[in-house]
C-alpha positions as CSV (number, residue, x, y, z in Angstrom):
1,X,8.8,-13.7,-16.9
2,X,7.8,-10.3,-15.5
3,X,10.5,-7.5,-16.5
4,X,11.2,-5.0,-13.5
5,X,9.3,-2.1,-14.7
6,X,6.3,-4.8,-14.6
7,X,6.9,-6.1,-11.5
8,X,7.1,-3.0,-9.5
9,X,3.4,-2.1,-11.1
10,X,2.3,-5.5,-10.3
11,X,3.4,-5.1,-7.1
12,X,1.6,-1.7,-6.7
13,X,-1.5,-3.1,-7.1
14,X,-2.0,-5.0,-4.2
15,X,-2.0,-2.1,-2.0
16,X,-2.7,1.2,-3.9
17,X,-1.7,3.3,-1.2
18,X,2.1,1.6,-1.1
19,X,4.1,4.7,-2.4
20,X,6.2,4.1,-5.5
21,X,9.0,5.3,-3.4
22,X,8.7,2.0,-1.7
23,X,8.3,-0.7,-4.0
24,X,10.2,1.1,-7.0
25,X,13.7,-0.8,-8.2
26,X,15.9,0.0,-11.1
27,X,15.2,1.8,-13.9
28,X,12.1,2.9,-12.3
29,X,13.7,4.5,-9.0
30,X,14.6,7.8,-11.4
31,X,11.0,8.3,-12.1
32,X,9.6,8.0,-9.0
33,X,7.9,11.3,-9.4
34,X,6.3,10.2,-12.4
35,X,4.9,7.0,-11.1
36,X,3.5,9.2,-8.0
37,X,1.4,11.2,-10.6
38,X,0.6,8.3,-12.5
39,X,-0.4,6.2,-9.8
40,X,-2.2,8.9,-7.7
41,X,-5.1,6.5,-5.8
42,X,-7.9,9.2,-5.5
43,X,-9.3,7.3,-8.3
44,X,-8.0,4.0,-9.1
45,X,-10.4,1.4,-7.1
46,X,-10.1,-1.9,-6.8
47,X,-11.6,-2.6,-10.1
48,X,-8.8,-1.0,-11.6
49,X,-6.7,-3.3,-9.7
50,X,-8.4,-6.6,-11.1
51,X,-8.8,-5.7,-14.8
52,X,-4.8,-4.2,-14.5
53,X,-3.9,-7.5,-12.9
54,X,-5.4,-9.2,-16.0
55,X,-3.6,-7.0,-18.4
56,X,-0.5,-7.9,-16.9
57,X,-1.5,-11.4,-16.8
58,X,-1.9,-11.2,-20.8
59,X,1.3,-9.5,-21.1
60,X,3.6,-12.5,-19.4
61,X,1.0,-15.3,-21.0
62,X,2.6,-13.3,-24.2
63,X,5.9,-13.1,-23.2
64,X,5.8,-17.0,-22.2
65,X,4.7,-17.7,-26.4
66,X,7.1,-15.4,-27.7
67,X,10.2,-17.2,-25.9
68,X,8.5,-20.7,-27.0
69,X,8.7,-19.0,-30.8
70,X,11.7,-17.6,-30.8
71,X,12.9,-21.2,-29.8
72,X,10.9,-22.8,-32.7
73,X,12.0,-20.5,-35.1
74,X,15.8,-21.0,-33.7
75,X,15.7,-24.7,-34.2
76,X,13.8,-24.3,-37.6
77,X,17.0,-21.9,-38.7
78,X,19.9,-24.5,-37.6
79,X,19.8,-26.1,-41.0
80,X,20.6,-22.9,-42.5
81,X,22.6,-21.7,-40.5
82,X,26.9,-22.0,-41.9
């Protein structure tokens, strides 16, 4: 449940020297620029990598609870519902 703008970090991860230019889709393709500065590799090692890779781990474990909610909460509502 990874939306694009996630995707196309995690997919930067793997191989920090992959240009943004090349894995960027959608929304992000108009700030390929940014995402050059942002992701300039001089400095982001492979540790980076792993503990970003958890971060975005966290963020669709997340996601995932937040759509099993918002289904709990729906079916909770149908009695009140007109």
């Amino acid at each position: 449940m990874v939306s694009n703008d996630l995707g196309a970090v995690r997919q930067s991860i793997a191989p920090p020297s992959c240009p943004p230019s090349v894995i960027a889709r959608g929304v992000m393709r108009r700030k390929i620029t940014r995402l050059e500065e942002a992701l300039d590799c001089s400095f982001f090692t492979l540790e980076h990598a792993f503990v970003l890779s958890m971060m975005l781990d966290n963020i669709d474990h997340y996601t995932a609870q937040i759509a099993v909610l918002d289904e709990k909460i729906a079916v909770l509502c149908e009695p009140y519902e007109r």
